[in-house]
C-alpha positions as a printed Julia matrix, in Angstrom:
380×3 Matrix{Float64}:
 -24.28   23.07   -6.48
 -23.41   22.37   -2.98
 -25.89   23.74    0.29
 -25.28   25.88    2.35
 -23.91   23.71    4.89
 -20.81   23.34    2.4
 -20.17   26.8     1.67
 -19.99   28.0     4.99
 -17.71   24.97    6.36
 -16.81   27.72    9.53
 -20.52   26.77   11.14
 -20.0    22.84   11.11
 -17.47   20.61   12.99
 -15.73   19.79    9.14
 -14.32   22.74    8.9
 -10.7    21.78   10.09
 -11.05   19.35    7.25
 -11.85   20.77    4.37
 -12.26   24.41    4.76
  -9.29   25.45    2.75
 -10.58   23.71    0.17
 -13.3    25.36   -2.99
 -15.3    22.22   -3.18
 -17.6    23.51   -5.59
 -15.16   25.11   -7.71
 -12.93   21.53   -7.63
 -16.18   19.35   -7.9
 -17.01   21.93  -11.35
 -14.09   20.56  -13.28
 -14.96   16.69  -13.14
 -17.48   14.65  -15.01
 -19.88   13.92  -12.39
 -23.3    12.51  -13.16
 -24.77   13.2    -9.53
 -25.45   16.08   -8.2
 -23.24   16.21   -5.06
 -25.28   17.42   -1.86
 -23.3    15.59    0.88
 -19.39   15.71    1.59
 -17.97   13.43    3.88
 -14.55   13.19    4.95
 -12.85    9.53    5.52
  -9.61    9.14    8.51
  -8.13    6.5     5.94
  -4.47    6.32    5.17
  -1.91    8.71    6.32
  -1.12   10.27    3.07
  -3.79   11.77    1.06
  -6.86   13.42    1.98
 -10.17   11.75    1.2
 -13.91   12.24    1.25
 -17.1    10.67    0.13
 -19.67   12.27   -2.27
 -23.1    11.65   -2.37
 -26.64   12.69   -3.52
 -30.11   12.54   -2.44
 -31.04    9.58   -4.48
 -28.85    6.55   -2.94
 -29.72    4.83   -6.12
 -27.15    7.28   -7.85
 -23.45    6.69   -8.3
 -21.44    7.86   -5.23
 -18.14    9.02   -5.52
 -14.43    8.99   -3.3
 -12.79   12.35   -3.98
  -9.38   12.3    -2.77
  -6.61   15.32   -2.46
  -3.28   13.73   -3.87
   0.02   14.32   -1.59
   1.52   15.76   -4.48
   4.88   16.35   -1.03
   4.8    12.24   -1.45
   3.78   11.39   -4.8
   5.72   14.34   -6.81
   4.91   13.46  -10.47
   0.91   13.39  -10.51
   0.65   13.09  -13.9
   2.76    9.77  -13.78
   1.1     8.11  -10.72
  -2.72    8.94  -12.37
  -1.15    7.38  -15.37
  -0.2     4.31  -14.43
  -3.74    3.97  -12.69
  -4.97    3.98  -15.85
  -2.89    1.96  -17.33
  -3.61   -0.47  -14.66
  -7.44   -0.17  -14.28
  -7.71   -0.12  -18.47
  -5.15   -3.39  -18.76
  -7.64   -5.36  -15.74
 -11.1    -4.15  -17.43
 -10.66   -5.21  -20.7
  -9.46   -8.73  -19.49
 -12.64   -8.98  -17.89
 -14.29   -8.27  -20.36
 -12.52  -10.54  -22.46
 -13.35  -13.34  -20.13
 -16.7   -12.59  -20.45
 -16.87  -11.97  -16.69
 -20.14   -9.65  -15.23
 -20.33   -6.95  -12.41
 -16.8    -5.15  -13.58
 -17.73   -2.33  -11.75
 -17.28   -3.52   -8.34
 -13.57   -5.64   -9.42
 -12.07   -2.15  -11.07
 -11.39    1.26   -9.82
 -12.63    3.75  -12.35
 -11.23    6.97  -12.51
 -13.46   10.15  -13.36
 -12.1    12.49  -15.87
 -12.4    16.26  -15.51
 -13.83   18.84  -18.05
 -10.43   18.57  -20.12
 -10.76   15.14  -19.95
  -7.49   14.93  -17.62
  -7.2    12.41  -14.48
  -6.98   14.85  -12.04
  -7.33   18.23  -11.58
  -5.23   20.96  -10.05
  -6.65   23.87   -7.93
  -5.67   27.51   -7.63
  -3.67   26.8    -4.21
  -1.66   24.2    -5.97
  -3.63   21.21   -4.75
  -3.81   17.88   -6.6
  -8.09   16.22   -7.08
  -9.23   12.86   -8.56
 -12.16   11.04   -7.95
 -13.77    7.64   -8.35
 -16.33    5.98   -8.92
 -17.66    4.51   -5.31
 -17.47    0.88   -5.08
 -21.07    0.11   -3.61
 -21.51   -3.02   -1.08
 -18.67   -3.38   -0.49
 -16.26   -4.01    2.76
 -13.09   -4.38    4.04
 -11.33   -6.08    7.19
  -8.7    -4.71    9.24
  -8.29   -7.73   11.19
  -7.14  -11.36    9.67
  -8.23  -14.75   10.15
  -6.51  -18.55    7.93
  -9.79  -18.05    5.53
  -9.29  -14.61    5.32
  -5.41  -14.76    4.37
  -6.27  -17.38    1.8
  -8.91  -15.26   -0.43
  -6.16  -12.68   -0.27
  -3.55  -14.53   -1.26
  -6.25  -15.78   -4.34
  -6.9   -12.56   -4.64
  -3.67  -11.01   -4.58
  -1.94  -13.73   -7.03
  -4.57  -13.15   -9.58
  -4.15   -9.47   -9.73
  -0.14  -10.05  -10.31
  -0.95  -12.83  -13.01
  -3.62   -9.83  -14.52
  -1.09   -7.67  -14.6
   2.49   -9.3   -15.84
   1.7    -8.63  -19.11
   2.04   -4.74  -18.71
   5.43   -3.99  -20.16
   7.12   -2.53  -17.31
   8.59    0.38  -18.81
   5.05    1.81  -18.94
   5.08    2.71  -15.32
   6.98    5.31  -13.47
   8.02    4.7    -9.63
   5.18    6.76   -8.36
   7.74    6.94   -5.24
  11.35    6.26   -6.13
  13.28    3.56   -4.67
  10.32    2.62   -2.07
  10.96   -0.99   -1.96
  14.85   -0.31   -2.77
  16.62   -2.32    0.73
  20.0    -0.86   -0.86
  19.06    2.49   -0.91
  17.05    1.93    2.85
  20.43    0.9     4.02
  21.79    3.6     2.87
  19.4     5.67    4.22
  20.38    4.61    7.41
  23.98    4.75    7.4
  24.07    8.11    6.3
  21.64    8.48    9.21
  24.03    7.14   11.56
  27.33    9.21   10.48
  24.88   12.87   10.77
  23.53   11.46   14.08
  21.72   14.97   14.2
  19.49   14.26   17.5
  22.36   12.63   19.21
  20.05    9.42   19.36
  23.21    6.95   18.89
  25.04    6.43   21.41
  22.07    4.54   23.74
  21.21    2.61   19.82
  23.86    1.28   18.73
  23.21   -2.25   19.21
  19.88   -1.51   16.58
  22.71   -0.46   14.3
  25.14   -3.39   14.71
  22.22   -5.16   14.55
  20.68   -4.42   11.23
  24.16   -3.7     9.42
  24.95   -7.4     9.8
  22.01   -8.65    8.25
  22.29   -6.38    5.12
  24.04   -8.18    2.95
  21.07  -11.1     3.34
  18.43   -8.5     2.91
  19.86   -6.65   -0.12
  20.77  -10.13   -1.79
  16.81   -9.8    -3.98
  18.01   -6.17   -5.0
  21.31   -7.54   -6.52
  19.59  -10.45   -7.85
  17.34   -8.37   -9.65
  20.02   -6.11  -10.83
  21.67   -8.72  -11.98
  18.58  -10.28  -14.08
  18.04  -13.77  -12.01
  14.92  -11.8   -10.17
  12.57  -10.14  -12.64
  10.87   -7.01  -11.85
   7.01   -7.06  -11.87
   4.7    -4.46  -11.65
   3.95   -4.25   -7.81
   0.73   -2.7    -5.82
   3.78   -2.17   -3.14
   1.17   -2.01   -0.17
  -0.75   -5.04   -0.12
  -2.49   -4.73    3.44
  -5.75   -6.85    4.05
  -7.78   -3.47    4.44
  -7.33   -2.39    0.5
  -9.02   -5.66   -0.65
 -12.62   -5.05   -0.97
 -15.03   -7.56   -0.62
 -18.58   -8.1    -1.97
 -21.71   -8.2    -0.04
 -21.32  -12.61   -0.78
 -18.43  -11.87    1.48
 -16.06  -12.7    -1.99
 -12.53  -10.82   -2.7
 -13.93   -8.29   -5.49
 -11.26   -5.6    -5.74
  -8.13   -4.63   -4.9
  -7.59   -0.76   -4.02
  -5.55    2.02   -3.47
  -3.24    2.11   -6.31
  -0.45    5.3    -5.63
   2.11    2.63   -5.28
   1.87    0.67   -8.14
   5.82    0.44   -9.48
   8.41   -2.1   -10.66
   9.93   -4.56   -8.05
  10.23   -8.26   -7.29
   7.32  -10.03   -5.88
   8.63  -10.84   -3.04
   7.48   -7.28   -1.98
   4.18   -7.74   -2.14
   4.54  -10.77   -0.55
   6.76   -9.84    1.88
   4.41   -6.41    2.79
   1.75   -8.98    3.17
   3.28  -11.08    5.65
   4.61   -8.38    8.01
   1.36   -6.68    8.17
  -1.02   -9.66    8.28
   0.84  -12.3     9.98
   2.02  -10.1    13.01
   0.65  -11.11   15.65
   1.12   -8.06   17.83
   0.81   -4.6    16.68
   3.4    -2.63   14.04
   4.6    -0.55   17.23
   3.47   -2.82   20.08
   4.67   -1.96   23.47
   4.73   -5.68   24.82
   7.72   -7.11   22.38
   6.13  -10.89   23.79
   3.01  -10.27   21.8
   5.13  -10.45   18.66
   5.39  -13.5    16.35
   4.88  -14.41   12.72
   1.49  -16.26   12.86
   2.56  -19.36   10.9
  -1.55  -19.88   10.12
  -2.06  -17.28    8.21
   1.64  -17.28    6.37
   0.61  -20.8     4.89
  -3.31  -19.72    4.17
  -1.69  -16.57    2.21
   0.71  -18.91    0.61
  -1.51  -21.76   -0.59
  -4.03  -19.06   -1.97
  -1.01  -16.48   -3.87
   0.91  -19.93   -5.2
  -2.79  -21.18   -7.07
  -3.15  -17.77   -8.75
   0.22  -16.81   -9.54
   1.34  -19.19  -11.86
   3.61  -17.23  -13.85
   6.42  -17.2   -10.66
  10.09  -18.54  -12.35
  11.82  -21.24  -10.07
  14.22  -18.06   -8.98
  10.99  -16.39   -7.9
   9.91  -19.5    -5.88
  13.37  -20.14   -3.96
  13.12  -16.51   -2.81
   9.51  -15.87   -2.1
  10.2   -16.44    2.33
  12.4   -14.24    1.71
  10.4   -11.75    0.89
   8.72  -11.71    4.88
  11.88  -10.85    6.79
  12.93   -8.69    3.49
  10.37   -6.18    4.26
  10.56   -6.56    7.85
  13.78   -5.64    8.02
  12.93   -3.29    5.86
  10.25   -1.04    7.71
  12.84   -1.56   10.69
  15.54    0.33    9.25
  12.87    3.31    7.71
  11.55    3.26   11.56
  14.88    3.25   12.71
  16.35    5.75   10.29
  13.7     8.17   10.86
  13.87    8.24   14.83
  17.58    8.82   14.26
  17.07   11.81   11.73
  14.54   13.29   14.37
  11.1    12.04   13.34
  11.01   14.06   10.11
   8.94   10.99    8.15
   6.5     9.33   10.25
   4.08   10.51   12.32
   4.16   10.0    16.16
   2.2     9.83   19.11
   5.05   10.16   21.58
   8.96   11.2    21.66
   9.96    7.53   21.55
   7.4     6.17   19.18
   9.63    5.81   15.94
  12.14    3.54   18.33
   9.34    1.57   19.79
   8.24    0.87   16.36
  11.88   -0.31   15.51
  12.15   -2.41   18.17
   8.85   -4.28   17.53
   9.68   -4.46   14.38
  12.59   -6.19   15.05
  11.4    -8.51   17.2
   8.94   -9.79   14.57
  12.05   -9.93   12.1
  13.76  -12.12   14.85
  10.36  -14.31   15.48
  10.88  -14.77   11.31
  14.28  -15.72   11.32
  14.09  -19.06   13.96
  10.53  -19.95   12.23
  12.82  -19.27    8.57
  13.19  -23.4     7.75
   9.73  -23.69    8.02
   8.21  -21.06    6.17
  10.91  -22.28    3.26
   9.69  -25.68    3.83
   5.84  -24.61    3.75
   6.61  -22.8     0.13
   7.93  -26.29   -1.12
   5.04  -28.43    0.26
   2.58  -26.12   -1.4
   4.37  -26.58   -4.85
């Protein structure tokens, strides 16, 4: 059982977080082999709810209990079960390979009482939890060496996981790294024009419209069978690699958007997260470039891990940088048209100052384009 302290939430400064919440009565239904006296909460991600569980003996397992977003991720069932299909498929290669300390290079998932992946409460709320990965860290900022292990790291995990037969896993969120359907988004977006937002953003519109047929051409390609689709983690950012206490790339985390879709996503997500070299919604549009450093570092380390990519693959994979670029700017874009329904924001203007700097790092991409083509090719 829980103190006190956790029943009566009201006499602590948590209680905004997780007062609505029965923690004993969710922490009942799972197989838990501590016996949970602290709770604390975690401001990670923007999407579920999350909180670390603990014991008094530190020399127990600790656990990461999150609340799924069952508004974002609508079929549970599906998303928990291509974790495990994910986390089962990577385990028993290690094993296989003979290779030691598994638990801190795979998520494990606990089961509940009725041995089910999650567990849904009496309000309608959505629980899993994990096993916590001990000594471990992660970096929000990015450095050549840093890029490189995570393009190791990240390349490895694909070639871990090509063998899954795709039509295992369901699109946890449909269409997420669909450009066609983003476009679409947007022009249907543009002909409501329900905030009146338009008229002073049209240029955005011109804009981005003439670049779609570029941005879309991986979508038709992979309609058309030239691209394959691969099993994608669909949010490869620097912060959910974990990394040992050697400093070494150990696991990669946060799972909800594992789906099918061309590599040059993951890629492509890396690159305009990583290799920014201003901020996602950066005020000062001259702090904005692709940092050409850390593109290569990433590319050296994904291209000696991956080496399953076909020559289609290859051609495309710059690409996949000012694919994803272009398209976060049209979801930012789309969104401050619509009214700010998606994101959140900080200020009235925020979703266009996030389009704009997102733009301008598209633009950076497209003069530095030759090169990061001809740094893919050198690498080879």
């Amino acid at each position: 059982m829980l103190s006190k302290f956790y029943l009566e939430p009201l006499k602590n400064s948590l209680k905004t977080i997780y007062y609505p919440y029965n923690m004993n009565n969710i922490l009942s239904q799972f197989k838990l082999k501590t016996a949970i006296t602290d709770i604390k909460p975690l401001k990670i991600g923007h999407i579920n709810d999350s909180f670390i569980l603990s014991g008094n003996n530190p020399e127990h397992e600790s656990y990461f209990l999150q609340r799924i977003n069952h508004n974002i991720f609508k079929d549970v069932a599906g998303l928990q079960n291509n974790i495990r299909i994910v986390t089962e498929h990577l385990r028993k290669k290690y094993l296989d390979a003979g290779e030691t300390n598994i638990e801190q290079k795979v998520l494990e998932l606990i089961p509940t009482i009725d041995d089910k992946l999650y567990h849904k409460d009496s309000d309608g709320n959505y629980w899993r939890i994990y096993i916590n990965i001990k000594n471990t860290h992660s970096y929000e900022a990015i450095t050549p060496e840093l890029a490189y292990e995570a393009g190791k790291a990240f390349g490895n995990f694909h070639c871990m996981i090509v063998d899954i037969p795709t039509d295992q896993l369901i699109d946890s969120i449909p269409d997420f790294h669909n450009v066609e359907f983003r476009v679409q988004q947007l022009k249907d977006a543009v002909k409501e024009n329900p905030t009146g937002r338009l008229e002073k953003t049209q240029w955005m519109v011109d804009e981005l419209l003439k670049r779609a047929d570029e941005m879309c051409l991986p979508q038709r390609l992979y309609r058309e069978g030239k691209l394959p689709g691969r099993i994608n983690h669909c949010d490869t950012k620097i912060n959910n690699l974990l990394f040992n206490d050697k400093d070494e790339p150990c696991c990669i985390v946060d799972l909800d958007t594992m789906m099918i879709s061309t590599v040059l996503s993951d890629f492509g997500d890396f690159m305009r997260t990583a290799a920014n070299t201003g901020a996602e919604d950066d005020p000062n549009l001259e702090n904005i470039d692709i940092n050409l450093d850390i593109y290569e570092a990433y590319t050296k380390g994904y291209l000696e891990k991956a080496t399953f990519l076909t020559d289609t693959e290859l051609e495309y994979l710059a690409l996949g940088a000012k694919m994803l670029t272009y398209m976060q700017t049209v979801r930012f874009f789309a969104d401050y048209l619509n009214g700010d329904t998606y994101y959140k924001i900080n200020h009235p203007e925020h979703n266009w100052q996030r389009t704009i700097a997102q733009f301008r790092l598209l633009v950076q991409q497209e003069k530095k384009f030759d090169t990061m083509k001809q740094i893919v090719k050198n690498i080879l």
